[in-house]
C-alpha positions in Angstrom: 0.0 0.0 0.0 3.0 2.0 0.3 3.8 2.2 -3.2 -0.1 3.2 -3.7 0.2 6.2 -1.9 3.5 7.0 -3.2 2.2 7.0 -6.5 -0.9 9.1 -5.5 1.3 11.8 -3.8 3.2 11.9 -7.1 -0.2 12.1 -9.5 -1.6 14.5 -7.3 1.8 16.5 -7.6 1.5 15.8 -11.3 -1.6 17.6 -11.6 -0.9 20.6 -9.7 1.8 21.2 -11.7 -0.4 20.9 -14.6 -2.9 22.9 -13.1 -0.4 25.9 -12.5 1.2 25.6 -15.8 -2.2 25.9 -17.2 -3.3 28.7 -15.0 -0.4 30.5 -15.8 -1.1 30.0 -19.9 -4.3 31.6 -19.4 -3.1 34.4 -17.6 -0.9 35.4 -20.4 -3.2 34.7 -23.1 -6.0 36.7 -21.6 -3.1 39.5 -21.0 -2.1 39.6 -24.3 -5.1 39.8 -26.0 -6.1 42.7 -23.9 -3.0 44.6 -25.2 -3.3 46.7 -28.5 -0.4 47.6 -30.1 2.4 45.0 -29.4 5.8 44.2 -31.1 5.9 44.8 -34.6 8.2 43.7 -37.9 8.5 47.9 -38.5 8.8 48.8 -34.9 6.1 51.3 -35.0 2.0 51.0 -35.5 -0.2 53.1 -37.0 -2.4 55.1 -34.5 -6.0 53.5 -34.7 -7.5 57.0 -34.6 -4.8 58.7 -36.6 -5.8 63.0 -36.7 -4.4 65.1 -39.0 -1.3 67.2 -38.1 -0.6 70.8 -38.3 2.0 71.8 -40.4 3.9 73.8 -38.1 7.4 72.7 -38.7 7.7 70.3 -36.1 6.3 67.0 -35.0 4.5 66.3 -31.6 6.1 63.8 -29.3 3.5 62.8 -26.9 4.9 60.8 -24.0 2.6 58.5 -22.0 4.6 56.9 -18.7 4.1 57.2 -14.9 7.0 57.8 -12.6 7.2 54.8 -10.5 7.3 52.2 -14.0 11.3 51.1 -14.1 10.8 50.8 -17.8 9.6 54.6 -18.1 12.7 55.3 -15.8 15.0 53.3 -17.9 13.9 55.5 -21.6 13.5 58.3 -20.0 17.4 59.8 -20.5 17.8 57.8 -24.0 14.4 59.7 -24.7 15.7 63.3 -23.3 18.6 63.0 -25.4 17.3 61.6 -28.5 14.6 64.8 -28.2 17.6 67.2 -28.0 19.6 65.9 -31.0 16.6 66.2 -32.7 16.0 69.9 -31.7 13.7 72.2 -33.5 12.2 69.6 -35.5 10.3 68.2 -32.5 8.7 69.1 -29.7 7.4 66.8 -26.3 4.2 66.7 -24.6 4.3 64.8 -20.9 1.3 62.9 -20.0 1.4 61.3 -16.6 -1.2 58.4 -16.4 -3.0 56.3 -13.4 -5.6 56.3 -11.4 -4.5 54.7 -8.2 -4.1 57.6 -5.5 -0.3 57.7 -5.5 -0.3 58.0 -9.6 -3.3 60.8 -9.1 -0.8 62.7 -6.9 2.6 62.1 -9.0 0.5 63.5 -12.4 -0.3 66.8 -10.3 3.2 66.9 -9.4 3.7 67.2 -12.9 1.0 69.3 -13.6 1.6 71.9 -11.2 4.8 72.2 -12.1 3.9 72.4 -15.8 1.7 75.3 -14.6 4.5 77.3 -12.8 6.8 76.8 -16.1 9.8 73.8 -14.6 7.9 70.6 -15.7 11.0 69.9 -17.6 13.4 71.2 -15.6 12.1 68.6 -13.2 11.4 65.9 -15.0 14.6 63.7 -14.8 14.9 65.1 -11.1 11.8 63.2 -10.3 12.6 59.8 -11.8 15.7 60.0 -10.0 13.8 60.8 -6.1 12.0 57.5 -7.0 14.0 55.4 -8.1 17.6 56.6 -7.2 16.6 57.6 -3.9 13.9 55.6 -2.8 11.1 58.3 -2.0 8.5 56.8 -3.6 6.6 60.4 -3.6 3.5 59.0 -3.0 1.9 61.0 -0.4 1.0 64.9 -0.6 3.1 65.2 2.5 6.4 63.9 0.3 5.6 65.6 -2.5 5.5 68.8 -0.8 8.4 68.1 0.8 10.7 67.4 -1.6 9.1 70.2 -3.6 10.2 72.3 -0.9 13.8 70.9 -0.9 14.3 72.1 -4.8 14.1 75.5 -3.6 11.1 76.5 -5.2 7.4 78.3 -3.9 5.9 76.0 -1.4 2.5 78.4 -1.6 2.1 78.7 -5.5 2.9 74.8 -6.1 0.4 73.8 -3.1 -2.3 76.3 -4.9 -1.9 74.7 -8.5 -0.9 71.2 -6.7 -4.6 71.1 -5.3 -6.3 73.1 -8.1 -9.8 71.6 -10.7 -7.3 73.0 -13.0 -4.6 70.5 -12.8 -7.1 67.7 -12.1 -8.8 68.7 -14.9 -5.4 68.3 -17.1 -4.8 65.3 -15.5 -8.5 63.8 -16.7 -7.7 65.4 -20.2 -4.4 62.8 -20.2 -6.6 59.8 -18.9 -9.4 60.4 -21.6 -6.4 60.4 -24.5 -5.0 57.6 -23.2 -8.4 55.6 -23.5 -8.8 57.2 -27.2 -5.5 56.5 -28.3 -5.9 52.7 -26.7 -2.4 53.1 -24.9 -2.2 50.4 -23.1 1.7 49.7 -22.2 4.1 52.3 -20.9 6.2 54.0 -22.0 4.6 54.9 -25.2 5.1 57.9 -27.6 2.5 59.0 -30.1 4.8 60.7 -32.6 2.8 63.6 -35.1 -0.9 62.4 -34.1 -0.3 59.2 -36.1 2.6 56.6 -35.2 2.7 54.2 -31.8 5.8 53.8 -30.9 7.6 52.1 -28.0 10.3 50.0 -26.6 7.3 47.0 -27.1 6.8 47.9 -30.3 10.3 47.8 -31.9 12.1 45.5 -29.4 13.9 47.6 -27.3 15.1 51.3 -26.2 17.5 52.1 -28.9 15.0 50.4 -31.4 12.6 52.3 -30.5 14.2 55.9 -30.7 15.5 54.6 -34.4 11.9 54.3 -35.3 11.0 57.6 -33.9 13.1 58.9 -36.3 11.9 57.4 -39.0 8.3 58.5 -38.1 9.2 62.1 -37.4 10.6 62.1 -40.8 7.8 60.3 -42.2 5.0 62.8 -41.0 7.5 65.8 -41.7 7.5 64.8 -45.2 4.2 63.4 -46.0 1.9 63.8 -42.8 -1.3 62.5 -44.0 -0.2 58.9 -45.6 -0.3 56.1 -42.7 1.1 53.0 -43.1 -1.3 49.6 -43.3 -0.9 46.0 -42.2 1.4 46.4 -38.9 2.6 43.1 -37.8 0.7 43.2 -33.9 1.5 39.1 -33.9 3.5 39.7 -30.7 2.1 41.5 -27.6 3.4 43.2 -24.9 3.2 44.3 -21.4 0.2 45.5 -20.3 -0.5 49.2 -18.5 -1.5 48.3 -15.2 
């Protein structure tokens, strides 16, 4: 009877493991098929609701990401430096995205510093207080603090910090989000009409090489979006 049991341990064992294993394959299949734009043969995907884009000279960069990601915090200074060495012929819009409380208050850090003119002087300071320095910055008390430390006004950042008018920008980021079906970060919409990300082309320095491309694309022919994206592959989802 030994044996009997021995072998019962091991089949029950058996199918656990199978169980798990299993588990686990659904997990990943229901989280990729609830990802939209995922790694692609071109590195880039067309924007589902591609707009039309001004022809002002330059090309919008708009940057979706939230401070505490590690992979934001890793393409954040290829991304900086890529923007400068393209100069004029760009230009970067931040959007800070989440709803959990401690994403709510790290997108009106942004914003109220946005609204006092050093959102970008800022940004790379930020990334580092995370994740450098381990202050998660995810109480008002922290924020405020550290806000405080950079030397700046405690009064007009606590005014715009607490304002309907940064809430308000931070809703207007959420809603694009959802119209743009971002659903990984980071993710840059280049010129109102390419997806591009380190998903999408396989990697940071990838990624930046098909920014170019696109920002050269859309400078030169703005209104012709490429068809038939490869989206075979998926990627991390936005949590």
């Amino acid at each position: 009877m030994k044996w009997l049991n021995k072998i019962s341990v091991v089949a029950l064992t058996s199918l656990c493991l199978v169980v798990l294993v299993g588990t686990v394959g659904v997990m990943r299949l229901i989280q990729s098929t609830s990802d939209h734009y995922g790694r692609t043969a071109l590195g880039y995907a067309a924007l589902t609701q591609a707009g039309s884009r001004e022809d002002v000279g330059e090309v919008e960069l708009v940057d979706f990401y939230y401070y505490g990601c590690p992979h934001c915090n890793d393409f954040e200074a290829p991304l900086d430096a890529w923007v400068a060495h393209e100069g004029s012929r760009v230009r970067i819009r931040r959007v800070p995205v989440g709803s959990d409380d401690v994403r709510v208050r790290q997108a009106h850090l942004y914003y109220a510093l946005s609204s006092m003119g050093l959102a970008e002087r800022f940004q790379s300071a930020i990334y580092i207080e995370v994740h450098q320095h381990g202050n998660a910055l995810d109480t008002d008390a922290k924020i405020l603090t550290w806000v405080k430390n950079q030397g700046l006004d405690i009064d007009q950042f606590a005014r715009a910090y607490h304002s309907p008018t940064v809430e308000a920008e931070r809703q207007a980021g959420i809603a694009e989000l959802k119209r743009d079906e971002i659903s990984t970060v980071p993710t840059v919409v280049v010129g109102n009409q390419w997806v591009v990300s380190p998903t999408t082309a396989g990697g940071i320095a990838a990624a930046l090489d098909a920014m170019s491309g696109r920002v050269q694309a859309t400078a030169l022919s703005p209104s012709k979006v490429a068809s038939g994206c490869d989206r075979v592959a998926r990627c991390d989802p936005y949590p």
